[in-house]
C-alpha positions as CSV (number, residue, x, y, z in Angstrom):
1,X,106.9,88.9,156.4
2,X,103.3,87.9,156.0
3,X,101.0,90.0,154.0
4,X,98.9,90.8,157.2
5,X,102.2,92.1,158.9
6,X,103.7,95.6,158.7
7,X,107.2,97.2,158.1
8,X,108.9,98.6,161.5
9,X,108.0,102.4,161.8
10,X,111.7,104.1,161.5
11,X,111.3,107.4,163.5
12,X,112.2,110.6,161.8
13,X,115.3,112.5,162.2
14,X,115.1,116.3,163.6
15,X,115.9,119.2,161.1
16,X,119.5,119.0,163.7
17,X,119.6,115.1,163.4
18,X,119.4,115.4,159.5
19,X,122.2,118.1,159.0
20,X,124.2,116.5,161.7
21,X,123.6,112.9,159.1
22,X,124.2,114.4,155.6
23,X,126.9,114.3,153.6
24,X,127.6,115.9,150.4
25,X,129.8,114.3,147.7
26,X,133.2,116.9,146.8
27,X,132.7,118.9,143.7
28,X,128.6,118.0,144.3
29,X,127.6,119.3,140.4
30,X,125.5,122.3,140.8
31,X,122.2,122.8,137.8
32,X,120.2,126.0,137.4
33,X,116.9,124.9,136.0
34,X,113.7,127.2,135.2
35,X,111.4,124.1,133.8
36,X,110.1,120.7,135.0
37,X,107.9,118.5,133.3
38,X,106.3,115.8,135.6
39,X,105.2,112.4,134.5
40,X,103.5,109.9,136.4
41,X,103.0,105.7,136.8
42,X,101.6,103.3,138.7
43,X,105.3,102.7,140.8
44,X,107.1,106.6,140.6
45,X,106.9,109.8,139.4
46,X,109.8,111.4,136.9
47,X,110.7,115.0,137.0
48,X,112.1,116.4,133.5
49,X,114.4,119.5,135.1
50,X,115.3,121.8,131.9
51,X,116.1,125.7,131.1
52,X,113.3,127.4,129.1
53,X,113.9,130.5,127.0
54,X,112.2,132.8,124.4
55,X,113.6,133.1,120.8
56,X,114.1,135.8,119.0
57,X,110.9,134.9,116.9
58,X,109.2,134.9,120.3
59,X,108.4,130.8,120.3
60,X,109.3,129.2,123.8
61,X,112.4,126.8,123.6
62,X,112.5,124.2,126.2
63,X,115.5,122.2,126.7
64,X,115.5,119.1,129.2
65,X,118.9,118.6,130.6
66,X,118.1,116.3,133.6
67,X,115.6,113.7,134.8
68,X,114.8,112.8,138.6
69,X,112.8,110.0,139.6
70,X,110.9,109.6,142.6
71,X,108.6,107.5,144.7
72,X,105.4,109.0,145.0
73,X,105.8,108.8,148.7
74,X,109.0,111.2,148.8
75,X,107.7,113.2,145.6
76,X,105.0,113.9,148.5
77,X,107.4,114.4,151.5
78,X,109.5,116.8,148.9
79,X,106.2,119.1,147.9
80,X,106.0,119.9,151.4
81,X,109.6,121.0,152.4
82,X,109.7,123.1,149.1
83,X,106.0,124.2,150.3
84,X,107.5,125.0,153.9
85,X,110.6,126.8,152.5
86,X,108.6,128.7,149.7
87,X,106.5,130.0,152.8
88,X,109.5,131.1,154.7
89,X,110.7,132.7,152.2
90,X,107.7,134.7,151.0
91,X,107.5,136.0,154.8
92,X,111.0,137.7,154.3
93,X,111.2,138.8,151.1
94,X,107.6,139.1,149.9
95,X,105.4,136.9,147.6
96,X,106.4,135.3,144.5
97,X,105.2,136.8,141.3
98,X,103.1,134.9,139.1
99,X,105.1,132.3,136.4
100,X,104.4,134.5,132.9
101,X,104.7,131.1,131.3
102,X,103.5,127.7,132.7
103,X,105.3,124.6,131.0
104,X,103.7,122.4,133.0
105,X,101.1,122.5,130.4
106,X,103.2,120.9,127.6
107,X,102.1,117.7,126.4
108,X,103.6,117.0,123.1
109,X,106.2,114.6,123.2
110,X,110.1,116.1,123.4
111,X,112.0,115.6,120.3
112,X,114.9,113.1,120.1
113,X,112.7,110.7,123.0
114,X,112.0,107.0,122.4
């Protein structure tokens, strides 16, 4: 393929189509998480998925149990299914209260990280 030449469009499956098209692994693990960090680079995006809690001495505790990395392209596609779904469910069930504590504004380095 010459650089002046461009990839063949593949058409998008239905919401049926990509049900119908999906398979899940058996005994697919299943994670609870209530933080994500987000880092970015020039070629994909990683996604830090961890559980944060309060101690006792009132200091947040983050642990990072899973990364995820994505293209930016389907970090994009994703923002807008969670976006669409988030909707949905703020039309049945009410709106979503407000995070009392944002992680996304951590920026030291975590500990035990090359």
């Amino acid at each position: 393929m010459d650089s002046k030449s461009k990839p063949a469009e593949v058409p998008a499956l239905t919401p049926e189509q990509a049900v119908e098209a999906t398979v899940q692994i058996p005994n697919m693990p299943l994670m609870y998480f209530n933080h994500a960090r987000v880092v970015s680079s020039n070629f994909d995006l990683r996604v830090f998925f961890g559980i944060g809690n309060i101690t006792a001495q009132g200091q947040q505790a983050l642990v990072e149990q899973l990364c995820v990395v994505l293209t930016p392209e389907f970090a994009s596609q994703l923002t807008a299914s969670l976006a669409t779904t988030i909707e949905g469910f703020e039309r049945r069930f009410g709106k979503l209260r407000e995070p009392v504590v944002i992680s996304s504004k951590i920026t030291r380095k975590p500990k035990n990280t090359p």
